[in-house]
C-alpha positions as CSV (number, residue, x, y, z in Angstrom):
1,X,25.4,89.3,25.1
2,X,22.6,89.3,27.8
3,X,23.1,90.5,30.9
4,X,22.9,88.6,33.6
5,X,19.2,88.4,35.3
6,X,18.5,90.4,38.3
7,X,16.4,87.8,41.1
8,X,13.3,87.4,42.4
9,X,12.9,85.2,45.6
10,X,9.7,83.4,47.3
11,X,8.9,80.6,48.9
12,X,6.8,78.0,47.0
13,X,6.5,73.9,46.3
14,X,8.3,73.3,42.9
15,X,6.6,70.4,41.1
16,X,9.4,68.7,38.8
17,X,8.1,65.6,37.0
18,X,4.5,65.6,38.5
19,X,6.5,65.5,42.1
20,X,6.4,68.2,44.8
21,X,10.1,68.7,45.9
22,X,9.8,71.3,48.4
23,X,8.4,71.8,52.0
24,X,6.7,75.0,53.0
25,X,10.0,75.7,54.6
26,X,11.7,75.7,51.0
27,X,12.5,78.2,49.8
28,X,12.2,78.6,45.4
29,X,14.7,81.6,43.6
30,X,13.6,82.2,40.0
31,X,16.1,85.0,38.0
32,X,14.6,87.2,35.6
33,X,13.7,85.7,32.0
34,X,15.4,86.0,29.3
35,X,14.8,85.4,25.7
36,X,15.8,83.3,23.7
37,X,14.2,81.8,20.4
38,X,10.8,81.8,20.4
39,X,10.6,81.9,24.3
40,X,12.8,82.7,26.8
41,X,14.4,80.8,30.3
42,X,14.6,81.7,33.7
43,X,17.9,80.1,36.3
44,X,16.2,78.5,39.3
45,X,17.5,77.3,42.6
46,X,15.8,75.3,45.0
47,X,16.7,75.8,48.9
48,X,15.6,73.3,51.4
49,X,14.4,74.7,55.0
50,X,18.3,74.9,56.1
51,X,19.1,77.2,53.5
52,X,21.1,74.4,51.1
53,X,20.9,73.7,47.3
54,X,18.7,70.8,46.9
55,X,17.9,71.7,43.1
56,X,19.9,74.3,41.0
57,X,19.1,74.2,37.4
58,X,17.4,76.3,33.9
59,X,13.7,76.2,33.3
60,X,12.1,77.6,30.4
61,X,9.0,77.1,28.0
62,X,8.3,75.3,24.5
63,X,9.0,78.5,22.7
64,X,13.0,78.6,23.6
65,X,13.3,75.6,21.2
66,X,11.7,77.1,18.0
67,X,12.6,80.1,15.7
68,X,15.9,79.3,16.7
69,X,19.0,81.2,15.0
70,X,19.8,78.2,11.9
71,X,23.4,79.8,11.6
72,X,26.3,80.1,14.0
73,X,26.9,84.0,14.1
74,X,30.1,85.9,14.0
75,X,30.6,87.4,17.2
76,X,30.9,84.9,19.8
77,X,34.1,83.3,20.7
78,X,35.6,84.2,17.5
79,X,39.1,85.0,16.1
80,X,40.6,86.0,12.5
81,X,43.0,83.1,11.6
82,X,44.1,83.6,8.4
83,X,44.1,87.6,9.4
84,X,42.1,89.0,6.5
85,X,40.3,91.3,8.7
86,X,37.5,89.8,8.8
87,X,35.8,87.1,10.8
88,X,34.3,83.8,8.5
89,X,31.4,82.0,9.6
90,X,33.1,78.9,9.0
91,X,36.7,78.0,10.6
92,X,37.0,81.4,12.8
93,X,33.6,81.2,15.0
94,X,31.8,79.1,17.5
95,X,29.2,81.3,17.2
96,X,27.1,80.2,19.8
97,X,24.3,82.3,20.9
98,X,24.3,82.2,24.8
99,X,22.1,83.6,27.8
100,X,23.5,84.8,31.3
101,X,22.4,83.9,35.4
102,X,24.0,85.2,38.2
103,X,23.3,82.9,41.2
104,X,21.2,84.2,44.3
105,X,23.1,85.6,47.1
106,X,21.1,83.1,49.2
107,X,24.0,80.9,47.8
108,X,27.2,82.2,49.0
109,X,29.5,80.2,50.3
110,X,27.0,77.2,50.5
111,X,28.3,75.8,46.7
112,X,31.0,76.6,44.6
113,X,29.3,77.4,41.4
114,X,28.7,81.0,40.8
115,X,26.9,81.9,37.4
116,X,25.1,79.6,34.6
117,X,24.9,80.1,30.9
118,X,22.9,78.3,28.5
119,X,24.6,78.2,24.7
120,X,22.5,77.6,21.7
121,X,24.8,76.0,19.1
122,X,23.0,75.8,15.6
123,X,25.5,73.6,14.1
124,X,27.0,71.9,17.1
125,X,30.8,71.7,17.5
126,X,33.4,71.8,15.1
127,X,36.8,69.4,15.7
128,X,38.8,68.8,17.7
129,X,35.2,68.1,19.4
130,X,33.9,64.2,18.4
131,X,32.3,64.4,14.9
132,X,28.7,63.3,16.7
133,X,28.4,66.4,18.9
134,X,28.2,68.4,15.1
135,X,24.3,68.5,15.3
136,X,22.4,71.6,16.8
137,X,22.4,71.1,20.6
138,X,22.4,73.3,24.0
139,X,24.8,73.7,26.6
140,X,23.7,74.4,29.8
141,X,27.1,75.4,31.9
142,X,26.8,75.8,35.7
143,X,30.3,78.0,36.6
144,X,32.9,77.1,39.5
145,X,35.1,79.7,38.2
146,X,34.2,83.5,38.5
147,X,32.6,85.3,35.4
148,X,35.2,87.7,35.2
149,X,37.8,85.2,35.3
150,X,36.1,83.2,32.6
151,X,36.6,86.7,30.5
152,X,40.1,86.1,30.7
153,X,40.6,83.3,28.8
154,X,41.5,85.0,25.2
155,X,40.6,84.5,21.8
156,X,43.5,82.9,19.5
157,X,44.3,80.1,16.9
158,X,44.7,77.3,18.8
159,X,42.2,74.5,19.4
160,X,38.5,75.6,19.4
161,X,39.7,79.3,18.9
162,X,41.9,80.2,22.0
163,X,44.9,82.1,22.4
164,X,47.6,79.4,22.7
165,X,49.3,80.5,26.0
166,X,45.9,80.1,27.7
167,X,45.4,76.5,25.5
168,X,48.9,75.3,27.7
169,X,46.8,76.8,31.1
170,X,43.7,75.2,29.8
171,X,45.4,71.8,29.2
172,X,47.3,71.9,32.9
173,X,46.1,68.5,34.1
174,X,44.1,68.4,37.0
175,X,44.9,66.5,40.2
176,X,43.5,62.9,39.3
177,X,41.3,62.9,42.9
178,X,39.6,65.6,41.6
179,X,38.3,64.1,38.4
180,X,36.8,61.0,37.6
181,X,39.0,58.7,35.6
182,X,36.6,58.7,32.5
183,X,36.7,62.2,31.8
184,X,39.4,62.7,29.2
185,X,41.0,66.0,27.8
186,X,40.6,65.6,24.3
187,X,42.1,69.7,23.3
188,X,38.4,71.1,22.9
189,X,39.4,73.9,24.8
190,X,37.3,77.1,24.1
191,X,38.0,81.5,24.4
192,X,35.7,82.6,27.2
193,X,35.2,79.2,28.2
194,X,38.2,76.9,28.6
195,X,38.4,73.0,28.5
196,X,36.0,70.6,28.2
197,X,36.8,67.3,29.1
198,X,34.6,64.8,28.2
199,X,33.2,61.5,29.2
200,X,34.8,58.7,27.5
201,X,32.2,56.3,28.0
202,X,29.7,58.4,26.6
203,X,28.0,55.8,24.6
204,X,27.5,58.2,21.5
205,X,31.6,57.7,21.4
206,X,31.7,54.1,21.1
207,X,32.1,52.2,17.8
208,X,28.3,51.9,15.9
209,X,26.8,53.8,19.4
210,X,23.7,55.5,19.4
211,X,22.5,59.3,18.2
212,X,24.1,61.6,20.6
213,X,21.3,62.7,22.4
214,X,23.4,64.1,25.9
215,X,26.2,63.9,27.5
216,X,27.7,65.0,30.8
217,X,31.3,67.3,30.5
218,X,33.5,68.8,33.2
219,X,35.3,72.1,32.9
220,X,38.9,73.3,33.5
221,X,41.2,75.5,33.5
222,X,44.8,76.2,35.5
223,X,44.4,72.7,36.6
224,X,41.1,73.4,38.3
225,X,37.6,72.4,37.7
226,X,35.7,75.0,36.3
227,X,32.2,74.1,35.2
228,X,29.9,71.2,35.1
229,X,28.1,70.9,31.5
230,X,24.6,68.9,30.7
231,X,24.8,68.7,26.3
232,X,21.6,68.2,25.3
233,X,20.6,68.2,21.7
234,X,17.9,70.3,20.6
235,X,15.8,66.9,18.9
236,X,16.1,65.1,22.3
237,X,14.7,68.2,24.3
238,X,12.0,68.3,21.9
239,X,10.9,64.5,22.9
240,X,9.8,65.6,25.8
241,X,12.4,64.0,27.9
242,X,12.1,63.0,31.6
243,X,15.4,61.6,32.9
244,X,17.9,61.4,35.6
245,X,21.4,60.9,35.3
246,X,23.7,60.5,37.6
247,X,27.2,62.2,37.5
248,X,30.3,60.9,37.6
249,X,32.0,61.3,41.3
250,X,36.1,62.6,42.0
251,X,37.6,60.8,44.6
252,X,37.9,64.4,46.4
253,X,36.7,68.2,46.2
254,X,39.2,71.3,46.1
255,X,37.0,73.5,47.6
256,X,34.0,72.9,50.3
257,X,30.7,73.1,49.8
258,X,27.4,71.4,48.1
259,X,28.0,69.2,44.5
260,X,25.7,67.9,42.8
261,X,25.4,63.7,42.2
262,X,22.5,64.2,39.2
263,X,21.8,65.9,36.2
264,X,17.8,65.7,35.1
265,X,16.5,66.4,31.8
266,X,12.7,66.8,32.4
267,X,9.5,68.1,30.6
268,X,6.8,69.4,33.0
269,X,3.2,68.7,33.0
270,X,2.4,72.5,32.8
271,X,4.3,72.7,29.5
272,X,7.7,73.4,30.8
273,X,11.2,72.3,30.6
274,X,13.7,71.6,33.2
275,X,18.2,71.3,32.9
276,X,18.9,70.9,36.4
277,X,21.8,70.1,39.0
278,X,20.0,68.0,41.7
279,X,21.0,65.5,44.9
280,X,23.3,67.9,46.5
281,X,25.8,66.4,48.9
282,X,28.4,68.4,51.4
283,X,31.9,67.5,50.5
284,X,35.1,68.4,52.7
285,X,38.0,70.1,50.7
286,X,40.7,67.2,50.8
């Protein structure tokens, strides 16, 4: 596993989608690069000239998407079911391959989230997940929870591969003004990860839908939010998207701070890519 970037800071105009977001006041935070495929990808934040989030996302370069890993390897968020002592590609792994970002410090206690990962999956995601999501896609996951907390959630035989006392915390419904009422726990609750709970509506879910191409999921665990999740597969990166999408809203936020209202999928003009968390808005806790 990678460890997580160490920042650089500086104040610069970001250009996302031929349009410059920031002021000279703004204030631009790349992390460190890391590699990944071919290329490599760099966490971002954009700060506006009061020192909030206006843009908080992943940006990295044509290379991430080729050369690839074509198989799901046998180290990450794994577990020996049938106890041979061994670990089988197939049935006992995820096997993601995944990249690590601390967030700036210029952050704290302006935003809940606290780290980001980005998740190669070669092979997508095995069941209980929905049979589309089974094709080679990212997963860019922008933490509430702490990373060491995330840790903590063990490795067993229940659902996608978690020890079954933390599948019960993982499951623990949370409060319905916290969650919008199309987000569904469907048991694709993951070791070093926890639950996903996905968007019902998602039209790659319906009856003859379209290709999955992305899809917006929220995290828990204990009852709690615990990540927001842009799935994007790796054939609808490569078309070059540029695309807004707004996110689904609670009724109410457990903890103050600045959430997000967009996710935006976007290839740049100078060759780049952007996953990003965008049109920040200050919630109360309530």
């Amino acid at each position: 596993m990678n460890p997580i970037g160490a920042l650089l800071i500086g104040t610069a105009v970001l250009v996302v989608g031929g349009t410059s977001l920031a002021a000279a006041d703004a204030t631009t935070v790349h992390s460190e690069a890391q590699k990944l495929g071919n290329g490599s990808a760099q966490l971002y934040v954009e700060l506006d000239a009061e020192g909030a989030p206006a843009v908080l996302g992943v940006t990295f370069d044509q290379g991430m998407l080729e050369g690839l890993p074509a198989m799901p390897n046998t180290w990450s968020r794994c577990f020996d079911k049938n106890g041979n002592g061994q670990i089988d590609a197939h049935g006992e792994c995820n096997g993601d391959y995944e990249l690590e970002f601390a967030l700036p410090q210029e952050l704290a206690g302006a935003t809940p989230f606290a780290w980001v990962s980005v998740n190669w999956n070669p092979m997508g995601h095995p069941p209980p997940a929905p049979p589309v999501w089974a094709v080679p896609h990212i997963d860019f996951h922008f933490y509430l929870m702490p990373r060491e907390a995330v840790r903590q959630i063990r490795p067993g035989p229940c659902a996608e591969l978690i020890d079954c006392d933390d599948f019960v915390r993982a499951q623990m419904p949370v409060p319905a003004q916290y969650l919008h009422a199309d987000h569904i726990d469907v048991g694709a609750a993951v070791n070093d990860m926890g639950n996903h709970l996905i968007d019902s509506k998602s039209p790659e879910l319906a009856p003859g839908g379209p290709p999955f191409t992305h899809t917006f999921i929220f995290g828990a665990y204990d009852g709690q939010i615990t990540f927001y999740e842009p799935m994007i597969t790796l054939a609808y990166l490569q078309s070059r998207p540029d695309t807004c999408v707004p996110i689904k809203q609670p009724d109410a936020f457990a903890t103050e701070g600045y959430y997000p209202t967009s996710y935006c999928i976007r290839y740049l003009p100078d060759g780049r890519y952007t996953v990003s968390l965008e049109d920040f808005v200050h919630r109360a806790a309530g």
